[in-house]
Each structure stands twice: as C-alpha cells, then as structure tokens.
Residue frames as qw, qx, qy, qz and C-alpha x, y, z in Angstrom:
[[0.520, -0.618, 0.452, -0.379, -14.12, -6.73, 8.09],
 [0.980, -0.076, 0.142, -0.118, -14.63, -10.40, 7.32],
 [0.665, 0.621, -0.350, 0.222, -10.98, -10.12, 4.59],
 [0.052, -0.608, 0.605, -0.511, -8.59, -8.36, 7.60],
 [0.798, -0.341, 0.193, -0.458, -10.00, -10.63, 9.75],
 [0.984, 0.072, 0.161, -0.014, -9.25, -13.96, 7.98],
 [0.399, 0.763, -0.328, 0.389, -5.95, -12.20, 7.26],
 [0.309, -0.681, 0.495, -0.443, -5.04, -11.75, 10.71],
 [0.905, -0.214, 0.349, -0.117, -5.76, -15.64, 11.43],
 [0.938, 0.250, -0.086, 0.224, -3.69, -16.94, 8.87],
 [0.291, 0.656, -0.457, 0.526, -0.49, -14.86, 10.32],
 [0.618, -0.427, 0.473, -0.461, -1.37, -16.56, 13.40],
 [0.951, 0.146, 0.264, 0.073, -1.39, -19.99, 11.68],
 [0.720, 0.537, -0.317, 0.304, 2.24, -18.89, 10.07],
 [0.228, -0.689, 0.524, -0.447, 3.54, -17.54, 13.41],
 [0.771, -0.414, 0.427, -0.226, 2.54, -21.17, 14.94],
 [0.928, 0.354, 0.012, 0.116, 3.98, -23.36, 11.93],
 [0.351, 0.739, -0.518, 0.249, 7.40, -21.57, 12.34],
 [0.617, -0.552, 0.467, -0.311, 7.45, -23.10, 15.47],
 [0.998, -0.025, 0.059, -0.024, 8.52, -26.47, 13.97],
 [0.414, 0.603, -0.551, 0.401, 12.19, -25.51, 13.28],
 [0.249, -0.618, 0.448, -0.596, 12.30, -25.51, 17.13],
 [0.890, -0.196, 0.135, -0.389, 10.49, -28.50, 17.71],
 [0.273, 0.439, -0.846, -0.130, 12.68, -31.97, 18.15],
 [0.460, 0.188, 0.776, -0.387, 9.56, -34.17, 18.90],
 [0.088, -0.059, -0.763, -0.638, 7.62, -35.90, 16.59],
 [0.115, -0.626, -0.748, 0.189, 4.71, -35.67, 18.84],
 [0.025, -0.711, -0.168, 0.682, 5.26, -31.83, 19.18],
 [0.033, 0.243, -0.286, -0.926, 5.42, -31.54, 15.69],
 [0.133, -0.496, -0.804, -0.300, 2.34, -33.31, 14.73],
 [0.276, -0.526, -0.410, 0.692, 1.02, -30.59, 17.66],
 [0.154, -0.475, 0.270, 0.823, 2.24, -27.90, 15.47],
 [0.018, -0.067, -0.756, -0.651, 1.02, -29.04, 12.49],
 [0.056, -0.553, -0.825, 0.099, -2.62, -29.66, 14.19],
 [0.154, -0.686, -0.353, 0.617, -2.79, -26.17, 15.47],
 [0.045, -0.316, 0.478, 0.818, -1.92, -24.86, 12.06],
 [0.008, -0.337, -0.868, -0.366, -4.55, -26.59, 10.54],
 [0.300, -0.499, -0.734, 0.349, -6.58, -25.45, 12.80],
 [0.124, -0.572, -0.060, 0.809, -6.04, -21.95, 12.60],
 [0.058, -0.132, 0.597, 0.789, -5.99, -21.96, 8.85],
 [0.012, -0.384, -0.897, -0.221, -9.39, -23.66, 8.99],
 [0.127, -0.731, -0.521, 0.421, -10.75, -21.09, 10.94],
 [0.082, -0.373, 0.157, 0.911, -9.70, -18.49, 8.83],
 [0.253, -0.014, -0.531, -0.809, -12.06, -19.72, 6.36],
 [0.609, -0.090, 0.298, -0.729, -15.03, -20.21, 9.11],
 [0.884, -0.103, -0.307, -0.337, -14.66, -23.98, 9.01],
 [0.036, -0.485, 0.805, -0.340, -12.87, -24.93, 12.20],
 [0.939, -0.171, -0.008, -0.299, -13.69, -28.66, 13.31],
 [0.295, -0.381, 0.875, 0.034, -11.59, -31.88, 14.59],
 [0.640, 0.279, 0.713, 0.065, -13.76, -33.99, 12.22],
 [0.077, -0.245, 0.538, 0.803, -12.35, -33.61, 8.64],
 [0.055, 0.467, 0.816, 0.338, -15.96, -35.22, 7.26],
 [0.011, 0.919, 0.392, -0.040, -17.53, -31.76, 8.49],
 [0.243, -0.358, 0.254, 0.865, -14.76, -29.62, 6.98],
 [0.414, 0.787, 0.262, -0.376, -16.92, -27.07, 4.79],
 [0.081, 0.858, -0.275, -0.426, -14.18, -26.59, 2.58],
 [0.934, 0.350, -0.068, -0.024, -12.68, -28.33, -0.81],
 [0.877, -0.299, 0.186, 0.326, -9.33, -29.75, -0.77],
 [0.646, 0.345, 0.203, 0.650, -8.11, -27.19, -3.36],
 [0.313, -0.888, -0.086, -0.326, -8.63, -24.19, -0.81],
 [0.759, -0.639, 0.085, 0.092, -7.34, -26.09, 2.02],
 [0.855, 0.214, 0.107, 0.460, -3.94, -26.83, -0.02],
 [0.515, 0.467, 0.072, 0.715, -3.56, -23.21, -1.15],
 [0.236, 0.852, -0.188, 0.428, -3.50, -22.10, 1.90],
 [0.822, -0.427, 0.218, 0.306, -1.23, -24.26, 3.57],
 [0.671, 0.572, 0.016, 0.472, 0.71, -23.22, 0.56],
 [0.025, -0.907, 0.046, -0.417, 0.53, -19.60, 1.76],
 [0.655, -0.732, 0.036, -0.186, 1.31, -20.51, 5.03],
 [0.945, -0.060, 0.197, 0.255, 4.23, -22.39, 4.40],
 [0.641, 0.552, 0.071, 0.529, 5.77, -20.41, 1.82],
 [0.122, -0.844, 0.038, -0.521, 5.51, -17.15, 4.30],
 [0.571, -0.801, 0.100, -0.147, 6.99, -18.74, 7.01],
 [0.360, 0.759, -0.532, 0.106, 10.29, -19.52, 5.30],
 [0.799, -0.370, 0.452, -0.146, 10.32, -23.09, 7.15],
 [0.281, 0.530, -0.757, -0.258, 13.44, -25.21, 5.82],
 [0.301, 0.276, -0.891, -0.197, 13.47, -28.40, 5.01],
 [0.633, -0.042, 0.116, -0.765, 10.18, -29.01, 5.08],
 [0.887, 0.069, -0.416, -0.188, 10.19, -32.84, 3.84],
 [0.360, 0.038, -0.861, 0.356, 12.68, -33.81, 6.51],
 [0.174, -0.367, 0.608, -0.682, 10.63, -32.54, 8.86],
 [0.783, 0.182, -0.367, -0.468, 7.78, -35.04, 7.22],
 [0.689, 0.326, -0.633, 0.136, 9.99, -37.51, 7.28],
 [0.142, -0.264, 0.662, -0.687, 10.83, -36.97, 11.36],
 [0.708, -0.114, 0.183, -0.672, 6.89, -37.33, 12.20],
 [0.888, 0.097, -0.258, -0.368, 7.01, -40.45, 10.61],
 [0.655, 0.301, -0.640, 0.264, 10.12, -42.33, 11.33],
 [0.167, -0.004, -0.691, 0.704, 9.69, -41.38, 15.40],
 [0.568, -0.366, 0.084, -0.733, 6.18, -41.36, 15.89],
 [0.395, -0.086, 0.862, -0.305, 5.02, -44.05, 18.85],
 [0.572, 0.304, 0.629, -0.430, 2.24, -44.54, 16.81],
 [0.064, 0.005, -0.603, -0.795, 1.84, -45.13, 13.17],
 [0.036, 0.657, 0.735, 0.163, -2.09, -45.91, 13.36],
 [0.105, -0.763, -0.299, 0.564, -2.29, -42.19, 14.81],
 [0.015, -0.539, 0.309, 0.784, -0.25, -40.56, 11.76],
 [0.043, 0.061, 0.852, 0.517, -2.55, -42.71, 9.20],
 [0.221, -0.556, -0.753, -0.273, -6.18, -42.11, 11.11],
 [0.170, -0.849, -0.412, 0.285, -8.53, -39.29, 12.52],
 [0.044, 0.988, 0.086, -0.121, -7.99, -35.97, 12.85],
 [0.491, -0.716, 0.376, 0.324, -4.32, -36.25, 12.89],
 [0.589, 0.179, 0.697, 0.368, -3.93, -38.71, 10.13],
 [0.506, 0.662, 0.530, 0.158, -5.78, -36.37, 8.10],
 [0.050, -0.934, 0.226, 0.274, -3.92, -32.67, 9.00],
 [0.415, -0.402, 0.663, 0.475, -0.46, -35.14, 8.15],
 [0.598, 0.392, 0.650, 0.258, -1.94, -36.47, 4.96],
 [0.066, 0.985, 0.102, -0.119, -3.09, -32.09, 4.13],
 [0.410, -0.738, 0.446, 0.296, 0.72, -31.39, 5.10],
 [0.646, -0.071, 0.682, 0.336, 2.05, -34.42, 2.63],
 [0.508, 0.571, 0.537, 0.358, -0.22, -33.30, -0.26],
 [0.045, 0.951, -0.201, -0.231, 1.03, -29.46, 0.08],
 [0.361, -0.547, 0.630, 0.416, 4.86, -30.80, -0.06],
 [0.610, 0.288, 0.676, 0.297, 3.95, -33.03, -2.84],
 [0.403, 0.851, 0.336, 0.009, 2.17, -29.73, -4.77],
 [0.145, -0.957, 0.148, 0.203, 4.91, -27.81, -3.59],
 [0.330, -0.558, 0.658, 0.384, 7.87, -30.24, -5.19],
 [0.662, 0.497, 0.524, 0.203, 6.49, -30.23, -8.47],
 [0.483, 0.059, 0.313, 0.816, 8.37, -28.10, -10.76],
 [0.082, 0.525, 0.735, 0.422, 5.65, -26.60, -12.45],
 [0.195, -0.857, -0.421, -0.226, 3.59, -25.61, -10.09],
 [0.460, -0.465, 0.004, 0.756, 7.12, -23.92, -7.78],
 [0.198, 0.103, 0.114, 0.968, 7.77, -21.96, -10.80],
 [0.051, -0.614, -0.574, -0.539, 4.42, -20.96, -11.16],
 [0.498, -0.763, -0.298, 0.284, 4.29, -19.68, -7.30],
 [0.620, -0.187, 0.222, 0.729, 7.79, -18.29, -8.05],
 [0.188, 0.385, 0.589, 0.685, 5.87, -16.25, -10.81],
 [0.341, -0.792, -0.460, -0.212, 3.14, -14.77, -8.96],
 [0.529, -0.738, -0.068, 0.414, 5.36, -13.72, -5.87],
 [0.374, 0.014, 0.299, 0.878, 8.02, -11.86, -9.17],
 [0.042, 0.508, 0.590, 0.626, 4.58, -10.39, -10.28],
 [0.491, -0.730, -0.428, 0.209, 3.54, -9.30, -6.71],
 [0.486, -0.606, 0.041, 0.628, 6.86, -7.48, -5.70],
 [0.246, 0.161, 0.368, 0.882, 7.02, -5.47, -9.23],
 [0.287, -0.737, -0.292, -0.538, 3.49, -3.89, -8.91],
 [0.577, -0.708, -0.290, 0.287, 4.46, -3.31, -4.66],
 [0.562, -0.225, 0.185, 0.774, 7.99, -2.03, -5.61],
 [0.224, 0.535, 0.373, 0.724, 6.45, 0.15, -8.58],
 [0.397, -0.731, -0.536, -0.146, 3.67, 1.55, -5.84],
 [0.529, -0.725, -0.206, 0.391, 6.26, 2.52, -3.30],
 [0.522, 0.143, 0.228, 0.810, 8.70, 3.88, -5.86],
 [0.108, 0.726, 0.244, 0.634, 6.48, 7.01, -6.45],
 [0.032, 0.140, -0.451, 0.881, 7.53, 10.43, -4.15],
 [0.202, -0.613, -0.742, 0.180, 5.08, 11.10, -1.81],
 [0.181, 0.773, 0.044, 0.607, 3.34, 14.62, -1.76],
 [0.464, -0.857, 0.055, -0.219, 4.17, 15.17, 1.82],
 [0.803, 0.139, -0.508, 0.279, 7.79, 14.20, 3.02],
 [0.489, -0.819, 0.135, -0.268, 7.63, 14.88, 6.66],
 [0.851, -0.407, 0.314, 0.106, 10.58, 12.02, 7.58],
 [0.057, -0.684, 0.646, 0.334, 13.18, 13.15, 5.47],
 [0.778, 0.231, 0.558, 0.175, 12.49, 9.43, 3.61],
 [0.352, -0.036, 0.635, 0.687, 14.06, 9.24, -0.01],
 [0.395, 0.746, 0.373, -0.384, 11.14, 11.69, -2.19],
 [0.122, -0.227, 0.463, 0.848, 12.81, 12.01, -5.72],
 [0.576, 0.561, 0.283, -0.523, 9.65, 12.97, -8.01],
 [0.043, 0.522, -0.622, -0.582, 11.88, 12.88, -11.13],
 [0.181, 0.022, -0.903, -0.388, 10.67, 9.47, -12.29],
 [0.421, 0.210, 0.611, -0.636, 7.19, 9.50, -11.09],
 [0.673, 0.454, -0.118, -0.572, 5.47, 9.65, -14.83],
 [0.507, 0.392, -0.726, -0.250, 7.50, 6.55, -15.59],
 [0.014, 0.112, 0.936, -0.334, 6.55, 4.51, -12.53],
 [0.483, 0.347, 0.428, -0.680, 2.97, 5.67, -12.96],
 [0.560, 0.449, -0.485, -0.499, 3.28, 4.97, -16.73],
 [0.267, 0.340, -0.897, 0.095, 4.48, 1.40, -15.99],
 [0.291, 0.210, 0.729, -0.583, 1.45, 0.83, -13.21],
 [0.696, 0.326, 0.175, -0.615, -1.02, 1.74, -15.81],
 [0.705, 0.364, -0.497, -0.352, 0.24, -0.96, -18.44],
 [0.058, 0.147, -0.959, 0.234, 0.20, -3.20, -15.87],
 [0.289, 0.333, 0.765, -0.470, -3.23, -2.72, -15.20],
 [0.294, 0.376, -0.242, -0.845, -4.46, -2.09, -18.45],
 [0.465, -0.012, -0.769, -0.438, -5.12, -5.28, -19.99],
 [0.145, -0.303, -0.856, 0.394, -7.45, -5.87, -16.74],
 [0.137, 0.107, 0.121, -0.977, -9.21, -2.43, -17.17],
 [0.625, -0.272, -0.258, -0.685, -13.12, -3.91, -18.16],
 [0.485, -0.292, 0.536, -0.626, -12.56, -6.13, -14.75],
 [0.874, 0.155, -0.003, -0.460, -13.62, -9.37, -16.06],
 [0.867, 0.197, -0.291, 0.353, -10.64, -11.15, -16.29],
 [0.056, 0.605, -0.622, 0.495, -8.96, -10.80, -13.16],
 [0.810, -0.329, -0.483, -0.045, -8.60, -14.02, -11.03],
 [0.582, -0.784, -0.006, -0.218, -8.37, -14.35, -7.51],
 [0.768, -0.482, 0.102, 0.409, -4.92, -15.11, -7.59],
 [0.583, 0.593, 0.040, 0.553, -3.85, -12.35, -10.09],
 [0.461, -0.090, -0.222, 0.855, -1.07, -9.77, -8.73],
 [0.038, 0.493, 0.205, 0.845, -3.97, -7.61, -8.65],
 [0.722, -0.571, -0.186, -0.345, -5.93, -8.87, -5.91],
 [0.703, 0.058, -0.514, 0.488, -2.47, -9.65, -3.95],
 [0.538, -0.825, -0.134, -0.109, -2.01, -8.47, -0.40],
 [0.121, 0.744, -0.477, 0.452, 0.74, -7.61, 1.42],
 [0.305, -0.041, -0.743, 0.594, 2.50, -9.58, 5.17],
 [0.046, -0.067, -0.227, 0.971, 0.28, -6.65, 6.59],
 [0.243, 0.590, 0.762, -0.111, -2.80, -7.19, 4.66],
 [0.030, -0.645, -0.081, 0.759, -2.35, -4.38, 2.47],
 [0.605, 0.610, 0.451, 0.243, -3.95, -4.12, -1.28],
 [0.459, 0.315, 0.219, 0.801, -2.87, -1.99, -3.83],
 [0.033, -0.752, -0.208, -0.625, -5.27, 0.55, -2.81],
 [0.670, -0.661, -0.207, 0.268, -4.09, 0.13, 0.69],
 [0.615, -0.168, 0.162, 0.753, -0.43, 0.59, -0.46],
 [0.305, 0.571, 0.542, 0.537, -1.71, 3.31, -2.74],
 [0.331, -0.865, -0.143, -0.348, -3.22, 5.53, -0.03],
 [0.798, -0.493, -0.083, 0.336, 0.07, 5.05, 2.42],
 [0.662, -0.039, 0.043, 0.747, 2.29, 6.13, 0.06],
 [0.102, -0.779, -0.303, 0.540, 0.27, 9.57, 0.15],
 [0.062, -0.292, 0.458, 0.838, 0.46, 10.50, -3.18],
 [0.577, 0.547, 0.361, -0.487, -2.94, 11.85, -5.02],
 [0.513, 0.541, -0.404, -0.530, -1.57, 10.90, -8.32],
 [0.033, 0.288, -0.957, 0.011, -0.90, 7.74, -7.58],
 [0.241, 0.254, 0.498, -0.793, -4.33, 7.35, -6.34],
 [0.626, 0.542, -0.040, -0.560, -6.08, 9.06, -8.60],
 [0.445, 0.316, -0.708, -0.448, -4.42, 6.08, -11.45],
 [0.154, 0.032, 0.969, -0.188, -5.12, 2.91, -8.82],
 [0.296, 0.394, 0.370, -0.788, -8.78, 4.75, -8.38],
 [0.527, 0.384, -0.475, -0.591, -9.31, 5.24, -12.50],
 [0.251, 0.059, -0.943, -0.210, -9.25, 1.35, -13.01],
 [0.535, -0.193, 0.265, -0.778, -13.03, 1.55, -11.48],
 [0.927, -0.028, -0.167, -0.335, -14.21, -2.08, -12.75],
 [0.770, 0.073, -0.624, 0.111, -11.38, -3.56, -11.39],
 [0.065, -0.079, -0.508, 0.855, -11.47, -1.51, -7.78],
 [0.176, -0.483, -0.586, -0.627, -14.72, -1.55, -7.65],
 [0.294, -0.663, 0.206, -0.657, -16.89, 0.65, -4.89],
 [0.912, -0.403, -0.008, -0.081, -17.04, -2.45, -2.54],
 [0.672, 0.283, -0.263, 0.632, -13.21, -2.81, -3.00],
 [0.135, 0.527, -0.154, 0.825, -12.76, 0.57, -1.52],
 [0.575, -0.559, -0.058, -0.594, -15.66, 0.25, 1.22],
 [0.876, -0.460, 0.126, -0.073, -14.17, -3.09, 2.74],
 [0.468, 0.584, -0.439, 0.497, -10.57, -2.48, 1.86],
 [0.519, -0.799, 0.241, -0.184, -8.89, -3.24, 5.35],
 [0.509, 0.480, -0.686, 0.201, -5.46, -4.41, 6.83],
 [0.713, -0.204, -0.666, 0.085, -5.23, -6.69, 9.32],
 [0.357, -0.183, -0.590, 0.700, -5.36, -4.24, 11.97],
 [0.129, 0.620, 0.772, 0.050, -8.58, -3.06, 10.75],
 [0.084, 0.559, -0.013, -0.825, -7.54, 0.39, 9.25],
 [0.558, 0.646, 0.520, 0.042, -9.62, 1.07, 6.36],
 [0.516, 0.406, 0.165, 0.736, -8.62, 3.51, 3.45],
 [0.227, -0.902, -0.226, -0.289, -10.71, 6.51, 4.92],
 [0.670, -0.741, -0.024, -0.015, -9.05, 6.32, 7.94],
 [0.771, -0.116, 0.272, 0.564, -5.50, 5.57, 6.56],
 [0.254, 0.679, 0.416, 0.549, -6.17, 8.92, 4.59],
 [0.292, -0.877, 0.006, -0.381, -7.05, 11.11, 7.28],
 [0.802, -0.506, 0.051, 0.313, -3.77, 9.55, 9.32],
 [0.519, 0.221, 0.207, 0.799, -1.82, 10.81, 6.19],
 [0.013, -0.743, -0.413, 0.526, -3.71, 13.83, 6.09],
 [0.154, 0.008, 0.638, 0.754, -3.30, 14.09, 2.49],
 [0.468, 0.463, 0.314, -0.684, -6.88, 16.27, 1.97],
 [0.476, 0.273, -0.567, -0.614, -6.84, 15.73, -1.82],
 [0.248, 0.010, -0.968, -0.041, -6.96, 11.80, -1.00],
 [0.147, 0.263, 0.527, -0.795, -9.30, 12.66, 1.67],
 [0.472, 0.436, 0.095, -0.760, -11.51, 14.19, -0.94],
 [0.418, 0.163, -0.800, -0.399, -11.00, 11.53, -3.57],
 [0.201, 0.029, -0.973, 0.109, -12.21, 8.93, -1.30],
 [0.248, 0.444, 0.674, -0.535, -15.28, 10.52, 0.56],
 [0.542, 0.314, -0.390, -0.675, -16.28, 11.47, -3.64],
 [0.299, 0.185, -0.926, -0.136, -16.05, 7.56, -3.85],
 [0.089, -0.106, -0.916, 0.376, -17.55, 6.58, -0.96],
 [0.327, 0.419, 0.182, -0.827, -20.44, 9.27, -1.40],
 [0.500, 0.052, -0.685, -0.527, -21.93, 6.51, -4.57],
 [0.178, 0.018, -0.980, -0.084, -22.63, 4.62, -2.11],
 [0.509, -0.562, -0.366, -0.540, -26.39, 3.80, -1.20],
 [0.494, -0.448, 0.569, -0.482, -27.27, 3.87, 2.82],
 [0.977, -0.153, 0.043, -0.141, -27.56, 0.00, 2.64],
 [0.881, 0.145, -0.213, 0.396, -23.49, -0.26, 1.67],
 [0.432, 0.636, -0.291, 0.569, -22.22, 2.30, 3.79]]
C-alpha cells in the first residue's frame, strides 16, 4: 500500500514541477520548486519546512528530484536556475531557510544531472528499463478480445530473451534498488504488474519462476498507483490460469502476511 502510495505522490510532485515552463516569475518559480519539494518529501514520510528535521539523507532527496525532473521532460532546466536568481527581490531569501535550502536541493540535482558520467549512467538504466518493458509487452496475449496486434510466432524468443535477462539475478542477492528489475512504470507498474496485464500464463509463469528475486512479499504488496494489486488485475483479465497461479502463490502465505 505504502509503494503505490508514495508512487502516486511523486506524480503529483512531477505534475506540479512541469508547471515551471509556464511560470515567468521568479517568485512563482521558487513557489513551484517549494511545492515540489514538498511533495517529494512527503512521499518519503518526511514532509517539514525545517530542512534540520528532514528525516532523510541528501542522497535520497537528490535521486528523487532526479526522478522527478527527468519524468517531467522540463527544458532548460539551468536557465530556469539562472531566472530565480538574476530576478529574485531578494537574494538573502534564495541563500537562507526553507527556500534557500529547496534552491540549493534544485542546484545540486542540475549539478548531478550535468555531469557526464552520471547522464550516461541514467541514460543506461532508462535503455535497460524500456528493453525488459518492450520485451514484456511484445509477448501475444492468451485472450485477444480488442483485435490488438497478438502474433504468438516469436513468443519463445521474447520469453527466451526475458529469462537471460533475469538469469544472472536468479539467487536474488544481487539485485539493487535501482536495477531494471525493481523498475516501475509512469503508472506504477512492476514487471509482475506488466506481466499479469499482458494476460499471458506463460509469461507469468517465467516472471513467477525467478522466486528469490519476486519474492512472496513482492507479489502480496505489488500495487499501481491506483491501488490495483495483481489478484485483482488477474481477475479483471480473467485469465483463470493466472488466477490460479497467483491464489497457489498467495496460498504460502501465513495469516499474519495476508
């Protein structure tokens, strides 16, 4: 509940940040920027106007202003830097308090963000993201009520191609919280989200097999930001096999995790 949740805020904290294209105040964008903070902070259950009682470490806060930034496809992101400063009434305001500190947050993203390095490295992750999504949707679905594209032909080679992506992860121990495994959709959708949409029990059944890296808590608090769970995203497809895969799954669990 707690994932979809903190999902759902941070698309609220990109929805307000777009807002600065729009903005031609340097007061309104400092605004913008505040409320973004703000939001973001709260996604990770430390909202406050005093940065000294921010719960949270400065390499958190960064990456996900990253997120936020990158997803909301704001241009020219250093003039807009550059604006705040050169036309604020106030420079003590854009150097101290609460403000001083959201701009300073803002300064040290751009700064992370216009380092070679780490770009390509973002650049990397988001190539690694959209090949395991792109593989996911490629397979037919077993039902094709909507006339959608359904060629089966290459299923064994997109499924082949999923598992040697997730193979060298397969004893679960070496997957980090920013590997393309633990990526999410806009939507808030995981692989096993995307997995169960595209209504195909072989697909499934290979996401499923990788048990130590889906593990049963994966599967129990799997949700998208609009707080469908797999179960339920199953029985909308009405794919019974999946159906039955999942309430086998869910049926490990003890009455204290279900």
């Amino acid at each position: 509940m707690l994932i979809y949740m903190n999902l759902f805020i941070l698309l609220l904290a990109i929805a307000e940040f777009k807002k600065l294209e729009f903005s031609n105040q340097s007061s309104a964008k400092v605004d913008i920027l505040i409320r973004t903070f703000k939001l973001i902070t709260t996604s990770i259950g430390s909202s406050t106007d005093d940065p000294n009682d921010l719960s949270v470490d400065a390499d958190t806060l960064i990456s996900l202003f990253v997120v936020v930034l990158c997803s909301s496809k704001v241009k020219n992101l250093n003039a807009h830097l550059r604006y705040i400063k050169d036309y604020s009434f106030s420079q003590e305001n854009l150097e101290t308090g609460f403000a001083g500190y959201v701009i300073s947050s803002f300064e040290a993203t751009l700064n992370y963000l216009n380092e070679a390095e780490n770009f390509n490295q973002l650049l990397k992750y988001a190539e690694q993201n959209r090949n395991l999504w792109d593989l996911l949707k490629s397979v037919s679905t077993d039902f094709n009520e909507n006339n959608i594209e359904n060629d089966p032909t290459d299923d064994d080679l997109y499924i082949s191609k999923i598992n040697l992506l997730l193979e060298p992860f397969k004893n679960g121990d070496n997957v980090d919280a920013d590997s393309f495994i633990r990526s999410r959709t806009s939507q808030g959708e995981s692989c096993l989200m995307l997995s169960v949409l595209r209504n195909s029990t072989k697909l499934f059944k290979t996401i499923a097999s990788f048990d130590y890296i889906f593990t049963l808590d994966d599967i129990l608090e799997d949700r998208n930001i609009n707080g469908l769970n797999l179960l339920n995203a199953a029985l909308q497809s009405k794919n019974t096999e999946v159906i039955d895969e999942l309430a086998d799954i869910i049926l490990q669990a003890d009455d204290n995790e279900k």
